[in-house]
N, C-alpha and C positions, 0 to 999 in steps of 0.2 A: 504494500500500500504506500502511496506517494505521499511525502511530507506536507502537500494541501490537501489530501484524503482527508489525513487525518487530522489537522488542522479545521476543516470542514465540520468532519461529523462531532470536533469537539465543539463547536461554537453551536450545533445544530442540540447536542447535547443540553449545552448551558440555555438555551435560548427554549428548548421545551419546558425543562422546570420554570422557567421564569413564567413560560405563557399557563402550564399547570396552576401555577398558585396564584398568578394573578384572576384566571377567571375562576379560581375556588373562592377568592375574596370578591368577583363578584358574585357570585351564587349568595354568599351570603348577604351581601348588603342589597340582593335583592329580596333576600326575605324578611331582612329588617324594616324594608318598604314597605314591603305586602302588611307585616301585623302593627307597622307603628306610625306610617305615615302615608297610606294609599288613598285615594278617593274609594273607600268600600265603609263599612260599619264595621272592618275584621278590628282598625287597631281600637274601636271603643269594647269588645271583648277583653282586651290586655289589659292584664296588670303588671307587666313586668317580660321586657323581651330582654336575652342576655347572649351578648358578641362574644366572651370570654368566657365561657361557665368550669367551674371548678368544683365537681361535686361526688361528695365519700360514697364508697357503694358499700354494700352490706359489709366486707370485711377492712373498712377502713378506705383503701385505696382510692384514689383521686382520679375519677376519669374528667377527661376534658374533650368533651363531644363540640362539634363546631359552631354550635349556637344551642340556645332552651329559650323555653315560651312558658308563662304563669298565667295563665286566665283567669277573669276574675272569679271565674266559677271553681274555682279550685283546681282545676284540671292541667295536665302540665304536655308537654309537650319538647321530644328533643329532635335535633336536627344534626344526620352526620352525613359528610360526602365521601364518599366512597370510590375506589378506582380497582374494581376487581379483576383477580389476575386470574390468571387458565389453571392455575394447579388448583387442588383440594385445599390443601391447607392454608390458600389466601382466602378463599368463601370460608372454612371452618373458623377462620381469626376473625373474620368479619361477621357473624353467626355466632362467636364467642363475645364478642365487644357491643354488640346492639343486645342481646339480651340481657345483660348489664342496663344499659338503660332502661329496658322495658320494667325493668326491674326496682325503678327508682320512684323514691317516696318522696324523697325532699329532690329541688333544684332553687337557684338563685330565684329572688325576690326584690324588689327596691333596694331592703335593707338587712340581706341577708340572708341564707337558705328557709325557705318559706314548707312546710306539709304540701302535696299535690294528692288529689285521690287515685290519681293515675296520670299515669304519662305514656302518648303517644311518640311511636318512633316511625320519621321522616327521612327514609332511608335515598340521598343523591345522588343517580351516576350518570357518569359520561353519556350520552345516546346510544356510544358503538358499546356497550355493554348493557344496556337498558334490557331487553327482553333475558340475556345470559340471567341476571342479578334474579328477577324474576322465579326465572326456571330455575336454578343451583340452591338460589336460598329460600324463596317462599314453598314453589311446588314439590322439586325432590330433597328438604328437610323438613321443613314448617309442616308443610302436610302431609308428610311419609309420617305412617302411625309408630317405626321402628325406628327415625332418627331420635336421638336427644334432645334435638333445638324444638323447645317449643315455649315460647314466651306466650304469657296471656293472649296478646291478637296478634297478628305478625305484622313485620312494619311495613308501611305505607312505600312504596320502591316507586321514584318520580326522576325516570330519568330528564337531562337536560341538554341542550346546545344551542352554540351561538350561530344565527343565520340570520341573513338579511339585516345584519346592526341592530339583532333583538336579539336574546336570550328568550327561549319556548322552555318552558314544565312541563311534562307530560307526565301526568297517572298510566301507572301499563294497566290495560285493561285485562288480564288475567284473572277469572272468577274470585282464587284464592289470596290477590293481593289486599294488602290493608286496605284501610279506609281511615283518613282522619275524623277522629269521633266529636262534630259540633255541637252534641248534646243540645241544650235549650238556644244556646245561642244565636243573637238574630243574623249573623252571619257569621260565615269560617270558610277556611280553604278548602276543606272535605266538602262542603257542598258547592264550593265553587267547581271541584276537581268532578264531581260527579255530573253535573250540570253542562259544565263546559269543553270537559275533560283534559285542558290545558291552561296556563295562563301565563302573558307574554311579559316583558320588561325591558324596554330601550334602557342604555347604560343613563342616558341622559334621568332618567327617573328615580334614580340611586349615585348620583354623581354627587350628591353635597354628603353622602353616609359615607362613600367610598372615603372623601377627601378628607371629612373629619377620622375616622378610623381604615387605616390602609394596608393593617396585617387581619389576621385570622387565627384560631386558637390553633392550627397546628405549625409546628417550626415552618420557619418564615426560609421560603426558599435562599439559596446564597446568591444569586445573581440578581433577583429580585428585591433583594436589603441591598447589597451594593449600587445598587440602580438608585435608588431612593434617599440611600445617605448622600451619594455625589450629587443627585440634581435637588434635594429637597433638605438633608440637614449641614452639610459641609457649607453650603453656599452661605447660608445664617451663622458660623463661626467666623467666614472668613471677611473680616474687617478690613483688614490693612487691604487698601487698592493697587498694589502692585501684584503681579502675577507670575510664576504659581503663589501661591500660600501656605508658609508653615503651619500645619494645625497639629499640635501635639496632645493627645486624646487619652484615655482609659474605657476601653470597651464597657465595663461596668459601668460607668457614666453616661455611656452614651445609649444604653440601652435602658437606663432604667428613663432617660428622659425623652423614648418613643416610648415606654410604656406611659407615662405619665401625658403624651401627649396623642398617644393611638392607643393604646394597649397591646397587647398580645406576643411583645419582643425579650428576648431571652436573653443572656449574657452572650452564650454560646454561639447564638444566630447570630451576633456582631463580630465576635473572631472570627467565623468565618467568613462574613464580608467582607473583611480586612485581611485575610488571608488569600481570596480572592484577588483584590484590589494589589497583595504583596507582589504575587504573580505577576498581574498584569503593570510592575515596577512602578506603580503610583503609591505606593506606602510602605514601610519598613517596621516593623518589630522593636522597641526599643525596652530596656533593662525595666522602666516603668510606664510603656505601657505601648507607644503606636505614634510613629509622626506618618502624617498623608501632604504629599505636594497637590494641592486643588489647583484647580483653575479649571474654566469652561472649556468642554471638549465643545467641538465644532461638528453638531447633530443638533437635528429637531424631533425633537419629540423623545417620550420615551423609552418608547421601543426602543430609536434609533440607537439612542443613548446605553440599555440596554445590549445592540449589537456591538455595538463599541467596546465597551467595555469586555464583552464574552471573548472577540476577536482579538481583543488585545491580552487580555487571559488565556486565549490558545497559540498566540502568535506575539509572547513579548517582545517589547525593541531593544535593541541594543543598548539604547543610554537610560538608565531609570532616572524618572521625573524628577528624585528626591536628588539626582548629580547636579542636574536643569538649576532644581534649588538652590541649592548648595554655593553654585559658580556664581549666579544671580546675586545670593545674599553678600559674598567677598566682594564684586565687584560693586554693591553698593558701600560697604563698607572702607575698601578704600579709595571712594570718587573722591576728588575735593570738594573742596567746603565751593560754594558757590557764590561772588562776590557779592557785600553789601551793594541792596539798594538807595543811591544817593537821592533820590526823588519817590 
């Protein structure tokens, strides 16, 4: 294989997980549309929709499903997206981890895990595995009288994708699939899902949710956080108007203030952004902590931005930015002083 091969399928590589979690963070913030700020009656049923949830299951253990829902009616609701693989044992993990939730009596509340009488699971996957998820988990375990898997109702399986600049829902119409349960409610997605059997969301209608929260409760892809730190929080450090820019960092730091300002960012997920970024010779490692040379790359958009970076991570250059730095900083340090102004 030729040294642009595989320079190729490594940028094609970095650039799939980017576009994975970027539209798993839209999936979600279009269901925090749907229950908390749509033109329907769904978000006056809410009492509590939660981006982050963080909640103990019978032996303690802390699952973190990618969204939950509190209705006023006591009733709860979890949401996980799912990307199912061809072996047994990725349907048996994923069959092992939703019955767990079915399973859940408390989830988050306004002010802290709240009692549910139950909680519905809204099981999301890709389209090209929508009817698979269906078949592997509802029909042949859910409803096989000799599998194990059997949670109180089985989860509601809505596969998804992006066409024509809308993201589509789709309920599988499968006898045996869930149904979300809207009980007395004067509306809910189960009877939208059943009525309508899909329902649509331009990015544009979830664009202010995206942009105030911009991770999702599972690790934040690494090209995806580097993409984000260079056009969204390096630019807000870097002060001084000359170019590149010193920013000398602490992952800890920097992570706990996209948590405070998105939520959903780990310590972890920022070393390896920065690990990324070391790669691609725009930042270095240092005894305490991380210096990064910034300055605007020369792309629009994010993507772009994005491609950039990956290709520069599969194809670094010769001189790292931090040298660029480096020569910049001596030569302004020994310019002359530049003569008083006499007028």
């Amino acid at each position: 294989m030729s040294p642009a091969s595989d320079v190729g399928e490594c940028v094609e590589r970095l650039l799939r997980g980017f576009t994975t979690y970027d539209r798993a963070v839209d999936v979600v913030s279009a269901f925090e549309m749907a229950f908390t700020t749509s033109h329907s009656d769904v978000p006056g049923t809410v009492e509590h929709f939660e981006r982050f949830p963080r909640v103990p299951d019978a032996d303690g253990n802390k699952l973190r499903p990618d969204f939950s829902v509190v209705f006023k009616d006591g009733a709860g609701l979890v949401g996980e997206i799912a990307r199912l693989a061809l072996p047994d044992n990725s349907v048996e993990s994923v069959c092992a981890q939703i019955a767990k939730y079915d399973a859940l009596s408390v989830l988050p509340g306004p002010d802290g895990l709240v009692e549910v009488t139950y909680t519905d699971v809204l099981l999301l996957v890709p389209q090209s595995v929508g009817v698979a998820a269906v078949k592997r988990i509802v029909v042949e375990r859910y409803a096989a009288p000799a599998h194990p898997y059997k949670p109180d109702v089985p989860p509601c399986v809505v596969q998804y994708a992006f066409d024509e600049d809308r993201y589509i829902f789709q309920r599988l119409l499968e006898p045996t699939n869930g149904v979300l349960r809207d009980g007395d409610r004067i509306d809910g997605l189960g009877r939208w899902f059943d009525e309508n059997g899909d329902f649509k969301a331009k990015p544009s209608r979830f664009s202010d949710i995206k942009a105030d929260r911009a991770f999702m409760n599972d690790p934040v892809d690494v090209l995806y956080l580097a993409t984000h730190l260079w056009a969204k929080s390096f630019p807000t450090m870097a002060a001084d108007g000359r170019r590149p820019v010193r920013l000398e960092l602490k992952a800890a730091d920097v992570a706990a203030e996209l948590r405070d300002k998105f939520g959903g960012v780990r310590s972890r997920d920022v070393e390896h952004a920065l690990d990324l970024l070391k790669t691609a010779k725009l930042a270095e490692r240092t005894p305490d902590g991380w210096v990064v040379a910034w300055e605007e790359l020369r792309v629009t958009g994010e993507r772009d931005l994005a491609h950039a970076l990956a290709t520069r991570s599969c194809r670094p250059p010769g001189r790292s930015a931090l040298t660029k730095l480096e020569a910049a900083e001596r030569a302004a340090a020994t310019a002359p002083e530049p003569p008083p102004k006499l007028f």
